[in-house]
N, C-alpha and C positions, 0 to 999 in steps of 0.2 A: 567547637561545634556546640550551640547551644540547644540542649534539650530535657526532656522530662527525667530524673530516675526512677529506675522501678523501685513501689512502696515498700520493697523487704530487704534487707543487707544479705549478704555471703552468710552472717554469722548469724541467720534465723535456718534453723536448720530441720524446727521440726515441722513436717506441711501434715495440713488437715485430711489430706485422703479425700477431698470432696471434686469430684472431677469436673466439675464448672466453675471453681476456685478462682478467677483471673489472680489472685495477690500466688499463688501454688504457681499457676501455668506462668507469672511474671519469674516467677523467684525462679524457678525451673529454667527457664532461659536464660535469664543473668546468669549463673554461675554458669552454663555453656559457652557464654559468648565473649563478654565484657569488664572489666572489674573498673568502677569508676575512684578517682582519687580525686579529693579536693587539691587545687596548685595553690600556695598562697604566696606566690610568688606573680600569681597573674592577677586580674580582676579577681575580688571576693565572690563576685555576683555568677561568674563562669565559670564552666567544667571543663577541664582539658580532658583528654582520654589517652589512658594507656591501653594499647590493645595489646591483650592476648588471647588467643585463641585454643581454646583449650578443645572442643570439639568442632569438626567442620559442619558446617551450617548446612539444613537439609536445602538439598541440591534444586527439587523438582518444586518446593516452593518457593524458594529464594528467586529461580527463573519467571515463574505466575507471578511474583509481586512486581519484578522488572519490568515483564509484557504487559502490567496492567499499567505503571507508571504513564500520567503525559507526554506526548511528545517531546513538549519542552522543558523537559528534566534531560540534564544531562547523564551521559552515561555515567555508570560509578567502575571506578578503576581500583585497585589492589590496594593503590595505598592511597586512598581517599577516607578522610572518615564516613563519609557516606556510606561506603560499601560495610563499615561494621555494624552501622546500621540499621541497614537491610539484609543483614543477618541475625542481624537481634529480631527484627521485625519478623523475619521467616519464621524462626523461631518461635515465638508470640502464635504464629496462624499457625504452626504445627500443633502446639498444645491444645487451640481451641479446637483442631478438627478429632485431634485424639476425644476429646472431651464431647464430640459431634456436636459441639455449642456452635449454632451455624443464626444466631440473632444478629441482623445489622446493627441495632443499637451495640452490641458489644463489642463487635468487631470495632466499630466504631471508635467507640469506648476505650478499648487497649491495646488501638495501632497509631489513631491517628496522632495524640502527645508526642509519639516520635518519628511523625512526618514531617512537621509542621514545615522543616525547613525546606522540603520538598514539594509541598502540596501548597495549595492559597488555602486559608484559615476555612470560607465556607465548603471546601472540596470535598464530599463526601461518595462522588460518583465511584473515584476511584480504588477507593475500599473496595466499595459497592463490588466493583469489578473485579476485585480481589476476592474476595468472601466467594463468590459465584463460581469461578472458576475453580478456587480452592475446593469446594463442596462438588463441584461435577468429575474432580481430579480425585477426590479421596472418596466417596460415595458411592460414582456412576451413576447407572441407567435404574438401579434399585433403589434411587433417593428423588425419583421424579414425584414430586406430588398434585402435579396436574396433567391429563389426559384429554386429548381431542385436539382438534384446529384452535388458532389463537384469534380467530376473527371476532372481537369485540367490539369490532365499531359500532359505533349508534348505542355503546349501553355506558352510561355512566357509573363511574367506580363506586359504590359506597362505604367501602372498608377493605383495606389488605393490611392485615395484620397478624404478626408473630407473636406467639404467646405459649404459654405454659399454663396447665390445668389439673389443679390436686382435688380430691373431695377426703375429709381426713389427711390419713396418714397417706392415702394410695395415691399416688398418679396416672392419673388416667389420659392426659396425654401431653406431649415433652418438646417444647420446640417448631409448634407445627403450624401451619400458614392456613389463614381464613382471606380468601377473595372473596366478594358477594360483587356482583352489579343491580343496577338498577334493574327490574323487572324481567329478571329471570326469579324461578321457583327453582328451589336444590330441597332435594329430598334427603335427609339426613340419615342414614342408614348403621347400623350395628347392633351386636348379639345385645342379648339384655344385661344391664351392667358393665358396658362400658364407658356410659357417663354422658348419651344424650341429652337427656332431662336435666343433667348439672348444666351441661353447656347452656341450655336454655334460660337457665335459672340464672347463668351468671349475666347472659346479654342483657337479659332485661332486667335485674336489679342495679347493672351498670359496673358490675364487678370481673370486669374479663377484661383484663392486661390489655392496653391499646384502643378497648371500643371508642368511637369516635362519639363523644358525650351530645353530637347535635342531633342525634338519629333519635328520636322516636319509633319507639318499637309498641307493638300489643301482643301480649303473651295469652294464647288459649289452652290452658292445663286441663290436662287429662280427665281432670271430675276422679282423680282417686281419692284427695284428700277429705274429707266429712267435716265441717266447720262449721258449729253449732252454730256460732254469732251471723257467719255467710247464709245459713239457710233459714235464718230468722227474716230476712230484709224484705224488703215489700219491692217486686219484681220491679215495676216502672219507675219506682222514685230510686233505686239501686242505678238503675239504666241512665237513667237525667243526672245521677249524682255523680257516677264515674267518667262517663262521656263530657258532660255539661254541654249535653245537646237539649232542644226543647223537648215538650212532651210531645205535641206533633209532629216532628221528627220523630222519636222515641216510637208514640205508637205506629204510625207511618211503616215503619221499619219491620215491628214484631207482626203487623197486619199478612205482612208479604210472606210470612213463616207461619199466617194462620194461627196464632196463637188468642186464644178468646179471653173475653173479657174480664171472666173470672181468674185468668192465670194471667194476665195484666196486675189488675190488683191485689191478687193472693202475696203467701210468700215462696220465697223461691223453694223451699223444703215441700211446699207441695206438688213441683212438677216433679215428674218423672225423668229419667238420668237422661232420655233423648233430648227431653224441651230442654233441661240445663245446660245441656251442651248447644241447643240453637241459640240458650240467651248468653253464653259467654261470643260465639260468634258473631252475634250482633253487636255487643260489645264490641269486638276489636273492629267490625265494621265502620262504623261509629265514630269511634277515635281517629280516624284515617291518618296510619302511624306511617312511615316509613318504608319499615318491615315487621311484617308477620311473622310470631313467631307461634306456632301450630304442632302442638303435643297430643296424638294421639286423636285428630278432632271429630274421627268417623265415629269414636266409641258411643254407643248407645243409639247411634243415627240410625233410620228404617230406610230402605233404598233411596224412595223418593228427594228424600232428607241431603243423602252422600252427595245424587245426582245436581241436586240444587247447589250443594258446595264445589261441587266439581265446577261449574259452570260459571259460577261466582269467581271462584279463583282463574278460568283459563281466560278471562275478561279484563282482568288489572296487568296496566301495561306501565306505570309509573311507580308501583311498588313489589318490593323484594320479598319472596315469600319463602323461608326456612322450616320445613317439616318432618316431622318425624311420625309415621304409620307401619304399621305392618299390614296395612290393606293392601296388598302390593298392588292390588285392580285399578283402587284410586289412587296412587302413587303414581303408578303408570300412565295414569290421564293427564295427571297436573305437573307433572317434573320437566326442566328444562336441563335440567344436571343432578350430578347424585354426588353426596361429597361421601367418603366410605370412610369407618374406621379402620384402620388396617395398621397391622405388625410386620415387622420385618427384622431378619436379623440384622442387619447393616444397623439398623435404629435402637438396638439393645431390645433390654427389656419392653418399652415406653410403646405408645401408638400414637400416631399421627393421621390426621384429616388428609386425606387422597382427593380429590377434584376428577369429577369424569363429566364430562360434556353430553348431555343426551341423555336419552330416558331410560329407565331400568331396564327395559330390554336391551340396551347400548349397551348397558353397564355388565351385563351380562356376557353378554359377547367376549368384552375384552377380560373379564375375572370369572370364568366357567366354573369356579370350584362354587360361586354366589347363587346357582341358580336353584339352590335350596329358598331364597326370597318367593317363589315362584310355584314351589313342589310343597305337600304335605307329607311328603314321602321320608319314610326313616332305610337305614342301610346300619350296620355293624357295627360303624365309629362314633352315631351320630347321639345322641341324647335320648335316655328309658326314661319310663314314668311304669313303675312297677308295683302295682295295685293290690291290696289285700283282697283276695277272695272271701265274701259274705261268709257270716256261720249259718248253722239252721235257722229256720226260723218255726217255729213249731205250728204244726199242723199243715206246713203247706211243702207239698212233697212233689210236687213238678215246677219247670222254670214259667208253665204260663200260667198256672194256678195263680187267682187276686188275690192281692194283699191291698188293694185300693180302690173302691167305689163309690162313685157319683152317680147321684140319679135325683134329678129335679132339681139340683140345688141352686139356690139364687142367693148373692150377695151384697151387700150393701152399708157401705158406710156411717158410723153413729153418727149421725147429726145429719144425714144427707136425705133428698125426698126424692131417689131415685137408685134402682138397682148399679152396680157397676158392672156384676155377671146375671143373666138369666138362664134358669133351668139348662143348669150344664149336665150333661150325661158324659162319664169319663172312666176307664178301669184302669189300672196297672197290674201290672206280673214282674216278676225278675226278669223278663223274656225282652220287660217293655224297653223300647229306645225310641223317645219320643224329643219333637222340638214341638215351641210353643210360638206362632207365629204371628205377625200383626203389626200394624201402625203405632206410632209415640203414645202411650197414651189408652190403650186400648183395655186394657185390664192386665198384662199378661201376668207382671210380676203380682197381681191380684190375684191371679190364680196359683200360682206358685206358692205364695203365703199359706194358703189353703190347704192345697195340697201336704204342706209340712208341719202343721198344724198348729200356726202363728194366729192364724186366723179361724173362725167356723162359720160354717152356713148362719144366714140372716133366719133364713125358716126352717131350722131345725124343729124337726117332730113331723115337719109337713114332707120331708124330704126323706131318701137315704143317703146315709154319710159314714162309712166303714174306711176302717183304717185299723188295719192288724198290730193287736197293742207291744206286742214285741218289735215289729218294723225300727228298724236302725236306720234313720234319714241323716246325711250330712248337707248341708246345708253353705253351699258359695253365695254369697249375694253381690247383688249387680255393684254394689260399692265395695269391692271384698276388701276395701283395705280397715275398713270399720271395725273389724276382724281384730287386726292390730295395732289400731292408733292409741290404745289406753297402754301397749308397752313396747315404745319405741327405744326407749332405754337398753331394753332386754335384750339378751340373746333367745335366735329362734328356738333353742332346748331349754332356756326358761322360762319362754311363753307356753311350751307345748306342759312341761314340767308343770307350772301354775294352774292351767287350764287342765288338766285332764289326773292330779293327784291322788284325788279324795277318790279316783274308781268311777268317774263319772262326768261328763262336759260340763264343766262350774259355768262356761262362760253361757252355754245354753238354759242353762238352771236360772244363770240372775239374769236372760234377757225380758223384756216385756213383756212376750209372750208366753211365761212359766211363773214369773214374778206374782206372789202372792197378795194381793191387795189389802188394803186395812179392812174393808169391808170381811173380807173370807178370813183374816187373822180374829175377827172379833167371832165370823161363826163358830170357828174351831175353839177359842175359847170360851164360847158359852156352852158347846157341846162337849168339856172340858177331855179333848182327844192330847192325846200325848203322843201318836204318832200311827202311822199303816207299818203292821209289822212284816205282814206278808200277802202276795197272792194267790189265786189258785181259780182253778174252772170247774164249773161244776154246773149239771146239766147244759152245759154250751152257755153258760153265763158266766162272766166274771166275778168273781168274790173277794174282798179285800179284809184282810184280818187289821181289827182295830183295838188296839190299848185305849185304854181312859185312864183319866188320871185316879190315883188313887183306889184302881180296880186291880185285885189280881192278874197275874200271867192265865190261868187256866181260866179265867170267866171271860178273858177278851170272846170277841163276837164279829163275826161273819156278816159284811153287809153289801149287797150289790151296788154296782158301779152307777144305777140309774141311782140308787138310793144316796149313793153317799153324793152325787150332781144335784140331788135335789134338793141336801143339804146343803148346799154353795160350795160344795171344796174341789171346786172342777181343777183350778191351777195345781193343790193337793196330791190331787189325784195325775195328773199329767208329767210333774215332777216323779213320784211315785214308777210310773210307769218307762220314764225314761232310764230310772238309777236300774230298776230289775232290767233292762234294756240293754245297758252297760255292764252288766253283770251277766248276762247269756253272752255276751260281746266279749267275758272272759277282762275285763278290766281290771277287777278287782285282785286277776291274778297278774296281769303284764307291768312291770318294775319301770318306774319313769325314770330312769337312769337315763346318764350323758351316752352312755354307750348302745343305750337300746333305739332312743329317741337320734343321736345319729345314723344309727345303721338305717331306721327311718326315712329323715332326710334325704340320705344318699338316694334311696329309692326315687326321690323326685329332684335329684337335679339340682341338691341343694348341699354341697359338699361344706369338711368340717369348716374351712378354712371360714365360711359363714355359717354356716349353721352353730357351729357349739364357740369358734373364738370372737364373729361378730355382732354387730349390733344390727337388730331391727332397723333402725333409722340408717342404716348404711346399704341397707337393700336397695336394688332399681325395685322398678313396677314389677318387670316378670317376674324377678326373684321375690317378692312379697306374695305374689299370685304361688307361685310352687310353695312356700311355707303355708298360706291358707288351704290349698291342697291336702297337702302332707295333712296340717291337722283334724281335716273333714277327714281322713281315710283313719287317721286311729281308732275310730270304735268302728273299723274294718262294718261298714253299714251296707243294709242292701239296697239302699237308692241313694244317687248323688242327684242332687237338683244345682244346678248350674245359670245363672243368672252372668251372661254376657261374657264366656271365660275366655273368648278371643282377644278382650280389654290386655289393654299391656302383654301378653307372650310374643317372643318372636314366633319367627316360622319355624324352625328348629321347635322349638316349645310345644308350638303347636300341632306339629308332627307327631310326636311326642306324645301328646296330650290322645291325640286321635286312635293313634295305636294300642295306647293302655286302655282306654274304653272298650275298644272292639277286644279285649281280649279277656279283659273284667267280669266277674261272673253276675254283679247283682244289675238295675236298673238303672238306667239316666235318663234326665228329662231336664234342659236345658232351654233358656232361651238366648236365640243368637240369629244377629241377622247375616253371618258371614255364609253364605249357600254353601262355597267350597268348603267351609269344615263342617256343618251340620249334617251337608248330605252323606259324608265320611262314617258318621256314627248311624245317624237315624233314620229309621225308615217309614215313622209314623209321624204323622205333620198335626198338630192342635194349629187351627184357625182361630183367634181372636179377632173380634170386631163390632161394633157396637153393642157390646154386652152378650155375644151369642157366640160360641166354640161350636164350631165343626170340627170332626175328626175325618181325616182323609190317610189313607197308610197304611199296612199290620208290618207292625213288630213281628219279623220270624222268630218261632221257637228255637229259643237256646239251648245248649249245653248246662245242665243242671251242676253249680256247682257251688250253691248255697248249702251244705254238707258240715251234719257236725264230725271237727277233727280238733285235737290236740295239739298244741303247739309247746316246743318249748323255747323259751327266753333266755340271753345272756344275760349274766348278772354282775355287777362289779364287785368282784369280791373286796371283803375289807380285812385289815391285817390280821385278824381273830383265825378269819377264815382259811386265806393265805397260809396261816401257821399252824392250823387245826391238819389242813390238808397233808402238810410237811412232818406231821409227827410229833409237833411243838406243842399241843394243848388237848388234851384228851378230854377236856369238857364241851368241845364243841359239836354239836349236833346240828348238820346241814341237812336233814330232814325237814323243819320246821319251817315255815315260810313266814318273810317281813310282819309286823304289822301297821295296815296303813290306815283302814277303816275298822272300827268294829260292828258288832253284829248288829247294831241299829243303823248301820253305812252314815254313824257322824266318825269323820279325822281324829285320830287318837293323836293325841300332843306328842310333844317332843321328850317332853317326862317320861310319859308313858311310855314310849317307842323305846327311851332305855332301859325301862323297866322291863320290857317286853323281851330286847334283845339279852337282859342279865338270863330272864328266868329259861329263857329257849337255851342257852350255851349249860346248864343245869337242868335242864331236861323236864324243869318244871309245868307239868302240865296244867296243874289245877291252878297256879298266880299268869300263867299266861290266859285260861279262860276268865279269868274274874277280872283281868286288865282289857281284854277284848266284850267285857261282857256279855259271855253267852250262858242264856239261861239252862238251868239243869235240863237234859232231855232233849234239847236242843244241839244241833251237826249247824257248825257256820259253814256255808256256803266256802270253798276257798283256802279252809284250816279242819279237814275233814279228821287230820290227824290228831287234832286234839280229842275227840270222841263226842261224848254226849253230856260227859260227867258225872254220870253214875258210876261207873264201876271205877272203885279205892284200891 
């Protein structure tokens, strides 16, 4: 009998432990079945077989490889070599199903070399037949991975293929079959972080095992990424450059989405996140690919916008359309199937792509436990988002007392000859739960800016424009991931660590809107200031205490807030105001430790396994959304302003998200066009529209629980301490607290910090004030226990 040997001898003995091994699962069988010996008494060229049989061949596969044989294959009798054979071969499919390796090509692969003599060379049906069987005999009814009727006719195949999906080290999914047809829409559905946006990412860069390389695909991303060089480009020659359609095509197209002529010719950086996402859909329009592949594409879209794409899409009858949304509303208009991610234990650890015929309410029906896609509603097991309650804020002693007033104010752009807001009249309270509503374009994230003090009124003096200088605003923006595209290297506890060290948001301090200008670095230098040491109030006015250079501690001088704006040091003064901010916020005392900054995390859903062992760039969308989160909520502030935060969460998420709000004691003001979760939080609605805010709504009076309270922090102890604790070191003194800033709030080095830690284990008080720099007479904020440094 002439045939292939398996590629390992009896006398390799040690197997690799990798259970999709064919050379393991071959060698594994040979020693069960066979032992082959060269005859050189026969042909050189041919193998005689001795058989022994050393285990009996599995019974219920050896019978499925027989039932699946041709007709006209004879039967195999006892003492045929055929028949050791086709127990070698049984063999071979027992190890692939232990291994739940169920790919034709391998089956293929390492059955058919010891067919040959039974099969015609191009025969692969019968595998085929084998494999199938094999997999419904070891697997069952829990390894279906398509649901509904099989009536296909009339749709053309575009792709059925088997493949395997890692991002890194993780596999996200193992073995798992993609059908698509022509002009059916499948809604791509799973938790955040199961590897949607990979999968996307692999079709259209052409990296996904099996894609059939003649498809043209158009990929519409999310709008998370921020791409300097992308939002440099000049919108219509971008549009003519990618598509290589005309310009009258081109404009033709953006005309019918309304888009004017100035945002035509502008660059793309200056539309707003809805028109960018109209011009990446134009784009794939344009292109007229294949199949669509659509990431997320409602994000930033105002009703009219969704409905235009809804109706766009329920129109194309010769292309394939693949999406992923959490809008489950437009999901539900445009899907013809839902492919699910789903685990099972039959499939190990691994997930595999499910197939369900019909629309998410379909999908529903037949997987009940799913109908969370649909609910904002949270239950006991399902995902917390657990919010720091504001501290005081001083002076203001009920939840609807203002901390925030507009009146008359109008805004407008350097270089532009027209308002973008007019005489907006607007208040806030901790009470407030406000959405900011409107058309692409309208001003909203304009007003937003404003509001958090990125921006100021155009007619300042002519206006009122209050804003409570203590007020702790965190700040999501409608790109949140801009947040942390400078450390995608990082883990999420060394972004929060980096950002938030010094006792104060670094990353808020160097944005443009805090960022000190040469013009104001030259005022301060000619009014030769050396720094704002402190504040203080006094007849209902702000006072900021100012060092000069080369002026004593006790001649510094007192000068008001208009005064030192009239000097130019407004950015100065803003920083100033945010660091004392962060310091009633208690920063300066909470320890950015891996332990403190997880127990954080955990809070939002952001467990260690990513938050302190992975990397940034290893996050989905949602899970980048809950670390921008989390980091908004550490200087525990009394307003969140939320810029689109429905973008990437699931539903779970958003659930989630909706319940911490309503339970949270300071303010939100968000813009979002999702009704179902806006209407969840907020009861007061801002109008935006051609430069004019209506307010329609009242915010009901809250629960006051902006309250000063004490908190105390876990600290990781270090060996000193550990052993101080144990009896082992009598010089150590856990009284004294780290030192991380000193008493000017500049970062004390790492020199320092062990100087600082020798002289505290020494009880030394007076080298730990002159390392911290605190003037005689002087209590640091935070190191109370140091004293004042007068009494010896």
């Amino acid at each position: 009998t002439k045939h292939k040997q398996p590629t390992r001898r009896p006398s390799h003995i040690s197997l690799c432990h990798d259970i999709g091994c064919l050379h393991c699962i071959q060698y594994q069988a040979y020693i069960h079945t066979i032992i082959y010996n060269q005859n050189p008494a026969t042909s050189p060229n041919r193998l005689t077989l001795n058989t022994m049989s050393l285990l009996e061949p599995p019974t219920e596969m050896l019978q499925l490889l027989r039932d699946s044989l041709p007709d006209d294959v004879p039967p195999a009798t006892d003492l045929s070599p055929d028949d050791d054979v086709l127990a070698y071969v049984a063999f071979l499919a027992a190890g692939l199903c232990d291994a739940q390796e169920f790919a034709p090509t391998t089956w293929t692969e390492a059955l058919h070399p010891y067919l040959e003599n039974l099969l015609a060379k191009e025969d692969t049906e019968t595998i085929e037949k084998f494999r199938e069987a094999a997999r419904k005999a070891v697997m069952g009814d829990d390894d279906l991975e398509s649901y509904g009727d099989n009536d296909d006719e009339g749709f053309e195949e575009v792709c059925n293929i088997r493949f395997n999906l890692a991002y890194g080290g993780k596999i996200l999914l193992h073995q798992t079959r993609l059908r698509l047809l022509r002009g059916r829409r499948y809604a791509l559905v799973g938790q955040n972080g199961v590897g949607k946006t990979t999968l996307m990412n692999a079709i259209n860069n052409g990296k996904l095992e099996g894609w059939p390389s003649h498809l043209k695909s158009a990929y519409v991303d999310s709008g998370s990424n921020v791409d300097p060089n992308y939002e440099a480009l000049n919108v219509l020659q971008h549009l003519m450059d990618d598509t290589g359609c005309s310009k009258e095509v081109c404009m033709a197209k953006m005309d019918e989405l309304e888009f004017t002529d100035a945002m035509k010719l502008g660059a793309i950086g200056e539309l707003s996140g809805g028109w960018q996402m109209k011009l990446r859909l134009i784009r794939a329009i344009l292109m007229d690919p294949d199949i669509y592949l659509l990431d997320e594409p409602t994000n930033h879209l105002a009703e009219g916008a969704v409905n235009w794409l809804t109706d766009y899409i329920n129109t194309m009858d010769r292309q394939t359309v693949l999406c992923v949304s959490h809008d489950t509303a437009f999901v539900e208009k445009i899907c013809t199937d839902v492919i699910h991610y789903e685990q099972r234990d039959v499939w190990g650890p691994h997930r595999k792509l499910v197939h369900y015929k019909g629309r998410m309410s379909a999908f529903v029906e037949k997987q009940p436990q799913a109908k969370h896609y649909f609910e904002l509603s949270t239950n006991e097991d399902s995902l917390k988002f657990v919010f720091p309650n504001p501290g005081r804020l001083e002076g203001v002693k009920t939840s609807t007392q203002k901390f925030l007033e507009m009146e008359n104010v109008d805004f407008r752009y350097p270089g532009k000859d027209k308002n973008q807001l007019n005489q907006v009249n607007l208040k806030m309270s901790l009470s407030s739960r406000v959405v900011v509503l409107g058309p692409n374009g309208a001003g909203k994230t304009t007003l937003l800016k404003m509001v958090v003090g990125e921006t100021v009124p155009s007619n300042m003096g002519q206006c009122k424009y209050y804003v409570h200088p203590n007020l702790r605003i965190a700040y999501v923006a409608q790109h949140a991931f801009y947040h942390v595209e400078q450390h995608m290297e990082q883990s999420p506890v060394a972004y929060i660590q980096w950002r938030f060290k010094d006792a104060y948001d670094r990353e808020k301090i160097e944005s443009e809107a805090y960022k000190i200008s040469e013009d104001e670095l030259k005022a301060i230098d000619d009014f030769a200031l050396e720094g704002i040491w402190s504040r203080r109030l006094k007849g209902g006015r702000l006072e900021y205490e100012v060092k000069k250079r080369n002026v004593r501690e006790k001649d510094n001088k007192y000068y008001t807030r208009d005064e030192l704006l009239g000097m130019g040091f407004e950015r100065l003064i803003k920083q100033t105001d945010e660091k004392i901010a962060a310091k009633e916020a208690g920063l300066d005392l909470r320890p950015v430790t891996t332990t403190e900054i997880q127990k954080h995390l955990n809070d939002f859903g952001l467990p260690q396994e990513f938050g302190t062992y992975g990397k940034i760039r290893g996050l989905s969308g949602g899970q980048k959304v809950k670390l921008v989160l989390a980091a908004a909520f550490w200087t525990v502030p009394h307003l969140i302003v939320l810029d689109e935060p429905t973008n990437f969460l699931d539903r779970e998420a958003l659930g989630a998200l909706s319940a911490g709000l309503n339970e949270w004691g300071g303010a939100v003001l968000m813009i979002s066009h999702s009704k179902e979760f806006y209407s969840s939080v907020c009861k007061e609605e801002w109008n935006v529209d051609k430069g004019i805010v209506n307010v329609s709504g009242t915010s009901a009076e809250r629960e006051m629980k902006a309250v000063a309270r004490k908190k105390k922090y876990d600290k990781d102890p270090d060996a000193e301490e550990v052993l101080g604790k144990a009896g082992g070191n009598t010089n150590v003194n856990l009284d004294y607290k780290d030192a991380t800033t000193n008493f000017w709030g500049k970062a004390v080095s790492k020199k320092e910090a062990r100087q600082f830690d020798k002289a505290k284990k020494k009880g030394d008080v007076e080298v730990m004030r002159k390392i911290l720099q605190i003037p005689v007479g002087k209590i640091m904020p935070g190191h109370e226990e140091l004293g004042d440094g007068k009494a010896k």
